[in-house]
ChimeraX commands (.cxc) that place a marker at each C-alpha (Angstrom):
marker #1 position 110.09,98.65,86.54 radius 0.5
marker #1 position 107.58,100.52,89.00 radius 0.5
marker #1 position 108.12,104.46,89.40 radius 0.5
marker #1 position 107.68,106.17,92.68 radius 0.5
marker #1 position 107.02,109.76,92.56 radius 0.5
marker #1 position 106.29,112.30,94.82 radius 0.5
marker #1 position 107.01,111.66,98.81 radius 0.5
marker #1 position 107.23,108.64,100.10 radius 0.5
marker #1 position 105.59,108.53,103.99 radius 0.5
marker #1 position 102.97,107.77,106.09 radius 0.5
marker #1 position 100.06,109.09,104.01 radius 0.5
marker #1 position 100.91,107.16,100.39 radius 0.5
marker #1 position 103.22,104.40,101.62 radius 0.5
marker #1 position 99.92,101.59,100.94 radius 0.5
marker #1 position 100.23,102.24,97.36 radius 0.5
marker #1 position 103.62,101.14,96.84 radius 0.5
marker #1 position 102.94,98.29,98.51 radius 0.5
marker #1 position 99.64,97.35,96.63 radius 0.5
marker #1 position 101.88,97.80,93.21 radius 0.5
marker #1 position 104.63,95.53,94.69 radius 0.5
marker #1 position 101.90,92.75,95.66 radius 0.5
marker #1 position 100.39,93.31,91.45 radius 0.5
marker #1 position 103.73,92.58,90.53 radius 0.5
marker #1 position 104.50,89.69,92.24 radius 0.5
marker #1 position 100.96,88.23,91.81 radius 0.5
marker #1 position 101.41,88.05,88.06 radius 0.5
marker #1 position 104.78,86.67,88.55 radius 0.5
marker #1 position 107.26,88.73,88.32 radius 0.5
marker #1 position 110.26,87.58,89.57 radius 0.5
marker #1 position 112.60,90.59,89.65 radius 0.5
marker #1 position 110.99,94.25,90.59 radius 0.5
marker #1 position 112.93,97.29,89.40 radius 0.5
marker #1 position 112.34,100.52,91.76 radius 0.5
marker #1 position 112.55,103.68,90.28 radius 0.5
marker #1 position 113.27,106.24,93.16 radius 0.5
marker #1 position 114.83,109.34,90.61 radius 0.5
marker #1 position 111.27,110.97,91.45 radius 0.5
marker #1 position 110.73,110.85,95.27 radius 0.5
marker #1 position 110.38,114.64,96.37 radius 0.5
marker #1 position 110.22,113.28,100.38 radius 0.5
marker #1 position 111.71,110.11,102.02 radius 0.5
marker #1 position 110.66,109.98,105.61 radius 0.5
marker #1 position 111.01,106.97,108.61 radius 0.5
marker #1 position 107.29,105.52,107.36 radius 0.5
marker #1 position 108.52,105.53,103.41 radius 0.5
marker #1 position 112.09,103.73,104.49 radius 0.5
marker #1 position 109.75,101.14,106.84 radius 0.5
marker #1 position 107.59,100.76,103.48 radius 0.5
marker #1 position 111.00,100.12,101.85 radius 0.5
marker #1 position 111.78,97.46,103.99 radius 0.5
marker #1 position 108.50,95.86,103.98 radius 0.5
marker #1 position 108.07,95.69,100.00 radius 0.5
marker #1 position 111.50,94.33,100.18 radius 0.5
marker #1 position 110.69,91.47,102.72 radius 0.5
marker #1 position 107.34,90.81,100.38 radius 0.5
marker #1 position 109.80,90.35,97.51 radius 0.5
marker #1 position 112.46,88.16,99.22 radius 0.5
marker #1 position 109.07,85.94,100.75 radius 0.5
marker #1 position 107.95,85.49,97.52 radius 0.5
marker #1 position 111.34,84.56,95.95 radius 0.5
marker #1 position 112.00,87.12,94.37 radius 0.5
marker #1 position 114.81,89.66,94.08 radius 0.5
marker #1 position 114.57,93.84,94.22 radius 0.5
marker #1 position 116.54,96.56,92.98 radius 0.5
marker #1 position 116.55,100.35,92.97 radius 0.5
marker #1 position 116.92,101.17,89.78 radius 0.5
marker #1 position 117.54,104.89,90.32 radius 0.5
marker #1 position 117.68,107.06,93.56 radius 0.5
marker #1 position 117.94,110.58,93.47 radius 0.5
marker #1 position 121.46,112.19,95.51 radius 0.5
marker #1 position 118.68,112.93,98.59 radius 0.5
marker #1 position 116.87,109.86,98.64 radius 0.5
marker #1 position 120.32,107.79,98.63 radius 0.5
marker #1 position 121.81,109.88,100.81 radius 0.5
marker #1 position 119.50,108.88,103.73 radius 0.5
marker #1 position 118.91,105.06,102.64 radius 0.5
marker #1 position 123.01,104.75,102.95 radius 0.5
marker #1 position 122.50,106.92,106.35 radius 0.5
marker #1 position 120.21,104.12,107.66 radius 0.5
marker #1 position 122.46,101.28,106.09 radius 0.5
marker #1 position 119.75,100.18,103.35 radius 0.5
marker #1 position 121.07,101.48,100.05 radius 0.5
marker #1 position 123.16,98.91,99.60 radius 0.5
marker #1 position 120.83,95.96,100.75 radius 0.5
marker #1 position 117.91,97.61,98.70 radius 0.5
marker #1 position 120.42,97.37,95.42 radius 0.5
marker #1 position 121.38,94.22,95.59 radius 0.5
marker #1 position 119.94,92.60,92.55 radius 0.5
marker #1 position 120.68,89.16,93.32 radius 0.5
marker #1 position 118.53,88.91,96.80 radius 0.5
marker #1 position 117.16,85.71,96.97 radius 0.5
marker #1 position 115.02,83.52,100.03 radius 0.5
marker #1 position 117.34,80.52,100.22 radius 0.5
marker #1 position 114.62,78.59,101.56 radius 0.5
marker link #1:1,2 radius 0.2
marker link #1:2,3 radius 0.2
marker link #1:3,4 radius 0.2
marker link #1:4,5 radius 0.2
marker link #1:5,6 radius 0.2
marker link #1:6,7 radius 0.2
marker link #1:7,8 radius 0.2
marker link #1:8,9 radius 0.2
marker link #1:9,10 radius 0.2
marker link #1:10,11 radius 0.2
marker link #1:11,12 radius 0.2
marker link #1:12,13 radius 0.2
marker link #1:13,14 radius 0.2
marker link #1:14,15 radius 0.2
marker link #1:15,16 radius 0.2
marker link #1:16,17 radius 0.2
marker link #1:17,18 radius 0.2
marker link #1:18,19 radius 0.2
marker link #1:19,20 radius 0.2
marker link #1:20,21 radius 0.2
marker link #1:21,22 radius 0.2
marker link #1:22,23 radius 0.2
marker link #1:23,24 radius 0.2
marker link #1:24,25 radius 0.2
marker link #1:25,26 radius 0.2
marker link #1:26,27 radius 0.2
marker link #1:27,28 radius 0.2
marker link #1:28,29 radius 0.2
marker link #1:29,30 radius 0.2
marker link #1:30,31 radius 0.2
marker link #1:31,32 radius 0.2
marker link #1:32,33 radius 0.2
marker link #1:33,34 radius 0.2
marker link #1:34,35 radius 0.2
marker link #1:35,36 radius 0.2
marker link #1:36,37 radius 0.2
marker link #1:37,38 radius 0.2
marker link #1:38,39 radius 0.2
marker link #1:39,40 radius 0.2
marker link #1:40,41 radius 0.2
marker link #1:41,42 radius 0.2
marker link #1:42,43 radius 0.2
marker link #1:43,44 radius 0.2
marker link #1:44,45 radius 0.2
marker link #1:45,46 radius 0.2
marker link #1:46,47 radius 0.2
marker link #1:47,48 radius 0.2
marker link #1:48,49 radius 0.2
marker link #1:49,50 radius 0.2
marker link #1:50,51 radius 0.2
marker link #1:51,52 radius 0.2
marker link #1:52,53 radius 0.2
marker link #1:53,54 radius 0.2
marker link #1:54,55 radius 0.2
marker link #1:55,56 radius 0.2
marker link #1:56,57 radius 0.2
marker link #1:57,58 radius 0.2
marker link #1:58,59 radius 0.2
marker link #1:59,60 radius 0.2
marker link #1:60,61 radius 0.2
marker link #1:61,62 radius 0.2
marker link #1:62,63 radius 0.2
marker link #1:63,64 radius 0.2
marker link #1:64,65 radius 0.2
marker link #1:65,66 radius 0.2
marker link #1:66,67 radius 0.2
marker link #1:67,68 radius 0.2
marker link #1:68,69 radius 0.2
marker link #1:69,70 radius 0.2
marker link #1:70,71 radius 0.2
marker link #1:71,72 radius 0.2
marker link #1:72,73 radius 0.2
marker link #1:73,74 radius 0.2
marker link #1:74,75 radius 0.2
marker link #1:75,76 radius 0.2
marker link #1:76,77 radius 0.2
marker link #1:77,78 radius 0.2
marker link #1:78,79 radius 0.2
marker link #1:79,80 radius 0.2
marker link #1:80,81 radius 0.2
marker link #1:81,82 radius 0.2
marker link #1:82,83 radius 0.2
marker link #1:83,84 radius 0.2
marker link #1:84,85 radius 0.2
marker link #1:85,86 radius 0.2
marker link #1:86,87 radius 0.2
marker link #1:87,88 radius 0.2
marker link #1:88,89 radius 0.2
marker link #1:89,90 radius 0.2
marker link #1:90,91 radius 0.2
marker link #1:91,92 radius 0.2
marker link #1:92,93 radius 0.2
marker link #1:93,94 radius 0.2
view
């Protein structure tokens, strides 16, 4: 499970990303994201979104949000990602 807190744009977005690449460097498989604690979601933290997500899928492995706030979701289903960034069962078929 990795926890995000505070905002989530332009100016911390690298850290989530560094955390994803940890994970799936020592193996792990399946990444849990915490999202209750995200104060600010903004079009550079849902690009970050979709580029720890394409990491994840690359490296065969599968992502879910464990927990997003009523904001946060509300603008991930606005942009059509909730339900792609849930979806625990994600695999790269190739």
């Amino acid at each position: 499970m990795i926890h995000v807190e505070g905002p989530l744009r332009a100016p911390v977005t690298g850290d989530l990303r560094r955390r994803i690449r940890k994970s799936i460097d020592r193996g792990d498989g399946r990444i849990m994201l915490d999202l209750s604690r995200i104060s600010d979601l903004d079009a550079a933290g849902i690009g970050e979104l979709v580029r720890v997500y394409n990491m994840i899928v690359a490296a065969n492995g599968s992502l879910q949000i464990a927990s997003a706030n009523r904001r946060v979701r509300r603008i991930l289903d606005q942009v059509g990602l909730f339900d792609l960034l849930s979806n625990v069962s994600v695999k790269n078929s190739s």
